[in-house]
SESE-155367 format. One record per residue (C-alpha): x, y, z; residue in one letter. Coordinates in pm, 1 decimal. Example, Ala and Ser with C-alpha at 12.3 -4.5 7.8 and 13.67 -1.06 7.14 Angstrom:
2
> 1230.0; -450.0; 780.0; A;
> 1367.0; -106.0; 714.0; S;
//
This chain:
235
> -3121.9; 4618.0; 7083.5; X;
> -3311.8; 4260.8; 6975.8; X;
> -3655.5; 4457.3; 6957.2; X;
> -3856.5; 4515.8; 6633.1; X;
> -3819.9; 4786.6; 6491.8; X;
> -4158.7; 4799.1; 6401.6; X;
> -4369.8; 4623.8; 6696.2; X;
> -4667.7; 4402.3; 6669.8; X;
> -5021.4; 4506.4; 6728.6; X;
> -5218.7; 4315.2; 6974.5; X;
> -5442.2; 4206.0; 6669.4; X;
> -5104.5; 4044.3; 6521.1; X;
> -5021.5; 3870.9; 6817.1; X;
> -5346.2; 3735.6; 6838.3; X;
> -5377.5; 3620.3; 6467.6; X;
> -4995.3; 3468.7; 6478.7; X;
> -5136.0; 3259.9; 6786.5; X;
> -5392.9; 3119.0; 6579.3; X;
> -5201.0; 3109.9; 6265.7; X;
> -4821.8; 3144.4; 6276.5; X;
> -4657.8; 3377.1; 5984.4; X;
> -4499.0; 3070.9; 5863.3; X;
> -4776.5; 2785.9; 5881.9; X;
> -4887.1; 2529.8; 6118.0; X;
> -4597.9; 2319.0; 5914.7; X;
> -4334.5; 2528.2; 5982.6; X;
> -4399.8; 2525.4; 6335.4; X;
> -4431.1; 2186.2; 6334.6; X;
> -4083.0; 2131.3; 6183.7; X;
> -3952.7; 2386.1; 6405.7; X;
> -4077.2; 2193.5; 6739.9; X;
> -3948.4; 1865.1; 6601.1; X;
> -3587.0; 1990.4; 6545.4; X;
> -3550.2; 2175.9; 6883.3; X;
> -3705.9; 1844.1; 6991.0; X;
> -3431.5; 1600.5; 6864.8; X;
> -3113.2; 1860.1; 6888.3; X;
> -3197.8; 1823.1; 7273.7; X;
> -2826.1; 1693.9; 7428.5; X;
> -3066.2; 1446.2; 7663.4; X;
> -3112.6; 1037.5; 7669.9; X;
> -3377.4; 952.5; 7447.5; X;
> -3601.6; 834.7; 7756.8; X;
> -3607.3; 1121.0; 7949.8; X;
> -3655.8; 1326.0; 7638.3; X;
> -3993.9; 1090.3; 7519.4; X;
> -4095.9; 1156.4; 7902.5; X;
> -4087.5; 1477.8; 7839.7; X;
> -4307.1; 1488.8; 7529.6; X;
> -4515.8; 1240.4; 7704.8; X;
> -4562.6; 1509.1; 7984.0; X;
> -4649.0; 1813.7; 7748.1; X;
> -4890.4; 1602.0; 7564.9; X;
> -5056.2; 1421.2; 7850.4; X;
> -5121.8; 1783.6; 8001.7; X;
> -5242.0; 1948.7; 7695.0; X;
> -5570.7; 1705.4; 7713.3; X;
> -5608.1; 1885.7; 8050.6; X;
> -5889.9; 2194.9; 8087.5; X;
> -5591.6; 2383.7; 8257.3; X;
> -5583.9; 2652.3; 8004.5; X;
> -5322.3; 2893.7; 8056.6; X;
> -5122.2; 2649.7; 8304.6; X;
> -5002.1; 2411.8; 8035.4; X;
> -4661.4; 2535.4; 8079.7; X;
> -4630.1; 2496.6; 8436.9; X;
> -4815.8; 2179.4; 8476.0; X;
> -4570.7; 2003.0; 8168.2; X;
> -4278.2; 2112.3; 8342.6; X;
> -4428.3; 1974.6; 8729.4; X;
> -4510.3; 1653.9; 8524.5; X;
> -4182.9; 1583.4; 8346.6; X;
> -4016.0; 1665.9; 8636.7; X;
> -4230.3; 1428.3; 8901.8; X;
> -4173.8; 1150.4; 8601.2; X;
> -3783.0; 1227.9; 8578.9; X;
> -3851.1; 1330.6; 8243.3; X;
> -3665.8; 1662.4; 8007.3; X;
> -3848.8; 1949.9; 8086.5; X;
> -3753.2; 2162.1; 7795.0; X;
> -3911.0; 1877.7; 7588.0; X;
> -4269.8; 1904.8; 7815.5; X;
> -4231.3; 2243.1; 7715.3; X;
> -4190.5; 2239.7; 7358.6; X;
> -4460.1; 1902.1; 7350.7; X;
> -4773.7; 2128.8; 7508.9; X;
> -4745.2; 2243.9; 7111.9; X;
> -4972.8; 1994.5; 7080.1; X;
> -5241.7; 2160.2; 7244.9; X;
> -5222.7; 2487.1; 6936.7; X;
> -5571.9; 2656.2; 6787.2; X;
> -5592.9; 2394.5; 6545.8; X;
> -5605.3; 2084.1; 6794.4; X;
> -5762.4; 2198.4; 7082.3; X;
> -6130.0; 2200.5; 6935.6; X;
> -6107.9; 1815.1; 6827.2; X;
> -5960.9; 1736.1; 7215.2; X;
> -6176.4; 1940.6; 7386.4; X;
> -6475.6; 1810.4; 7219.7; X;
> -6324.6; 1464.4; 7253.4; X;
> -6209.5; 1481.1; 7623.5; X;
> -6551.9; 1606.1; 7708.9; X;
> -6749.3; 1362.5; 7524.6; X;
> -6570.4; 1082.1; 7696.8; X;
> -6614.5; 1208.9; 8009.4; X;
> -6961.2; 1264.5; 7986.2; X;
> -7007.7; 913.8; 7879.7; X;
> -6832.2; 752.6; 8161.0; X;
> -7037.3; 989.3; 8422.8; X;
> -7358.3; 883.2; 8231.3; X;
> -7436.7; 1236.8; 8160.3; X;
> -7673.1; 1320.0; 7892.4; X;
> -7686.5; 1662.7; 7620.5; X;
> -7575.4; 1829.8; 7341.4; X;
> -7223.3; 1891.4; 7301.8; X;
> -7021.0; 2067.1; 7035.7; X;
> -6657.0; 2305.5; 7060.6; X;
> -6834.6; 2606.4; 7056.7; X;
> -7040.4; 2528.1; 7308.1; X;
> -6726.4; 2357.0; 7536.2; X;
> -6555.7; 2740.4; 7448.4; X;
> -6858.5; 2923.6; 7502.8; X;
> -6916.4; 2796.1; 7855.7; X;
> -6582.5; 2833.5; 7953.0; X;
> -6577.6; 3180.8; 7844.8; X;
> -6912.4; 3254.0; 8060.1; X;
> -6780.2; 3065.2; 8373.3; X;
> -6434.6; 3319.2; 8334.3; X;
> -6650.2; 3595.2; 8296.6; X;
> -6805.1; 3502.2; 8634.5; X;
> -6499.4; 3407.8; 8821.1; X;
> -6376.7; 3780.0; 8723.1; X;
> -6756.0; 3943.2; 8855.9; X;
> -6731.9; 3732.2; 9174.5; X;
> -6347.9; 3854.4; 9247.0; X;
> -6442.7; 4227.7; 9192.0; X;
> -6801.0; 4168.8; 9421.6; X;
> -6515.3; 4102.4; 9683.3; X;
> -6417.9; 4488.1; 9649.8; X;
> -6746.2; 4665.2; 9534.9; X;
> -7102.2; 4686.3; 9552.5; X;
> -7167.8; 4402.2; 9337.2; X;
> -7274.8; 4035.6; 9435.9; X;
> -7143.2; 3731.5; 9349.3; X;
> -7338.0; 3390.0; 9230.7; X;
> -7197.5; 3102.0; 9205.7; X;
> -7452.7; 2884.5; 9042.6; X;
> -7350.4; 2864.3; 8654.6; X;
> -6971.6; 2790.6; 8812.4; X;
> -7154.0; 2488.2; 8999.0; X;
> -7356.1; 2403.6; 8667.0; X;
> -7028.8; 2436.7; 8493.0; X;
> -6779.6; 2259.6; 8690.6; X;
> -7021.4; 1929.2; 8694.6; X;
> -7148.2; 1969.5; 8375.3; X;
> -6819.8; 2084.2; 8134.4; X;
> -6513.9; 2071.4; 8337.5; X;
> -6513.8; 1759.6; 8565.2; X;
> -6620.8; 1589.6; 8258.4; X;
> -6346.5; 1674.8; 8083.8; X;
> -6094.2; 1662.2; 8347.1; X;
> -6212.0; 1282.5; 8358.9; X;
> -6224.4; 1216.2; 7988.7; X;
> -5910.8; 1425.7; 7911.6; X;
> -5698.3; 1204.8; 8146.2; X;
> -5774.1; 882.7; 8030.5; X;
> -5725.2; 987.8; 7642.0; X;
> -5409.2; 1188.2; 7797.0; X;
> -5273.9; 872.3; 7931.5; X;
> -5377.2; 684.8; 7596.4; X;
> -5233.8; 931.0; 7369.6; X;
> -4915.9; 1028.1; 7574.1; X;
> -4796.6; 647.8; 7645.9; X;
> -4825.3; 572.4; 7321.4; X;
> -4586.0; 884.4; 7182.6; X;
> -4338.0; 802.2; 7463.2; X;
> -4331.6; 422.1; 7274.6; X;
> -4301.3; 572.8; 6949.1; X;
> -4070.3; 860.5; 7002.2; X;
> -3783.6; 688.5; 7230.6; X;
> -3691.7; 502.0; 6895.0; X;
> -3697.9; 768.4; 6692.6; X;
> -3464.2; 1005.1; 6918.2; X;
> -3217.0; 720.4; 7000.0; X;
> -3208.5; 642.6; 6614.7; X;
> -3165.9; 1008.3; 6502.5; X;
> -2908.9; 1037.8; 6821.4; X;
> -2703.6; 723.4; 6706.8; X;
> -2722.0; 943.1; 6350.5; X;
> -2584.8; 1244.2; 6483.0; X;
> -2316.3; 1060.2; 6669.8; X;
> -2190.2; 886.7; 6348.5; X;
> -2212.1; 1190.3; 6132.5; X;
> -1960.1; 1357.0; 6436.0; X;
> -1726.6; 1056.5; 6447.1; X;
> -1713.7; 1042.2; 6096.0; X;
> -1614.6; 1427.5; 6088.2; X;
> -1347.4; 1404.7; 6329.3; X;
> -1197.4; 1088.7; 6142.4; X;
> -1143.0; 1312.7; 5857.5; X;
> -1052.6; 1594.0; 6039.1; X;
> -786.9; 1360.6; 6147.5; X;
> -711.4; 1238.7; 5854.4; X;
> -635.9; 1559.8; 5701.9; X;
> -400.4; 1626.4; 5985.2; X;
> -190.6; 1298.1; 5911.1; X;
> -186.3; 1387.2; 5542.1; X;
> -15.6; 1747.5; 5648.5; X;
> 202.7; 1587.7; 5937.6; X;
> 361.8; 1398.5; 5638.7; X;
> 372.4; 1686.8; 5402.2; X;
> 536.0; 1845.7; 5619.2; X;
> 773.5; 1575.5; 5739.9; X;
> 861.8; 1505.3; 5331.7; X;
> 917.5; 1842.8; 5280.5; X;
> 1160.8; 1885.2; 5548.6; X;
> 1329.3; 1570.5; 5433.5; X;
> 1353.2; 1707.1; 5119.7; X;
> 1429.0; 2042.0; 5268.6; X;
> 1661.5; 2022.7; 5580.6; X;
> 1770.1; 2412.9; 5555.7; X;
> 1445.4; 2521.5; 5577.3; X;
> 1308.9; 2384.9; 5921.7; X;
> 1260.9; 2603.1; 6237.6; X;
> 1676.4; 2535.3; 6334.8; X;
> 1878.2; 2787.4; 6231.9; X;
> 2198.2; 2728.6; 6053.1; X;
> 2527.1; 2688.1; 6307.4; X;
> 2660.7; 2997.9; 6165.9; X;
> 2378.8; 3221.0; 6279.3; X;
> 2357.4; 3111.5; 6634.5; X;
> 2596.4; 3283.2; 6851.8; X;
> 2828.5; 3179.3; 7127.4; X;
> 2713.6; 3252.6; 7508.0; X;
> 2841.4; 3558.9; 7650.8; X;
//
């Protein structure tokens, strides 16, 4: 019933992952009003942002989800939030915090090298090709290495594991700072804007009340009693 009536192709659904039909800013605007219509307190909704952002500085492609929502939850923060929050982690970021996550890493382990995205993608494209070879050598006649997984775990991902969680923890304290303001501020907003309908609301109900009580002043015949002379006796 809800479906399209004309469905996407896969090379749609890859393109609108990259680059939504409506923009980057539209997307943007649309995470940031689910973000403050959420019926939470503002601190467990910046925890949850915190969460989502803190994770998508993480190598955990593919996991984002789950590990925002385990985070926000350990934290006590909104896990809808986390959810919405790993939007920071889209096509358009994730080159810059890869390369930047890595780089710091590297630098605190006191390794040496080129780096640039494409090769940070690149390698973690080769090291998921070889996961996949070794899990099929398990049922065939092919056999399974494990060397450019041991190059790449020391070389690519521990690095970035280490660099991603200390600019993680940089970058997510920080928005929980900035954003608990801004959600109790647009909360005490919404609040007023409510009060201030339902005073009215009110108020329009007085004005009727006495309408109505002037006009059956005015009007005594006309009120919900009936005249004496059309009620009748009991039988």
């Amino acid at each position: 019933m809800f479906k399209r009536r004309k469905p996407r192709s896969y090379g749609q659904i890859a393109s609108e992952m990259i680059y939504p039909r409506g923009g980057w800013g539209r997307a943007t605007r649309y995470v940031m009003y689910r973000l403050r219509r959420l019926p939470d307190h503002p601190h467990r909704i910046a925890r949850g942002v915190a969460s989502g952002v803190f994770v998508s500085f993480t190598p955990l492609f593919g996991f984002h989800f789950l590990s925002a929502a385990a985070t926000a939850w350990i934290i006590g923060g909104n896990i809808l939030a986390a959810l919405l929050a790993t939007f920071v982690g889209n096509p358009v970021t994730l080159p810059f915090i890869a390369f930047a996550s890595t780089a710091v890493g590297r630098h605190i382990l006191g390794l040496e090298g080129d780096l640039s995205p494409h090769f940070i993608f690149r390698e973690f494209s080769r090291a998921t090709s070889e996961i996949w070879h070794n899990i099929h050598s398990m049922f065939g006649p092919k056999v399974a290495h494990w060397n450019m997984l041991h190059d790449f775990f020391f070389q690519i991902f521990w690095p970035y594991v280490v660099g991603g969680t200390i600019l993680g923890l940089v970058v997510s304290v920080g928005v929980h700072y900035v954003t608990v303001p801004v959600f109790r501020a647009y909360q005490r907003r919404r609040e007023k804007k409510m009060a201030d309908r339902i005073e009215r609301a009110s108020q329009r109900a007085a004005a009727l009340a006495l309408q109505r009580a002037a006009a059956l002043r005015d009007h005594p015949g006309d009120g919900d009693a009936r005249p004496d002379r059309d009620r009748q006796p009991p039988q």
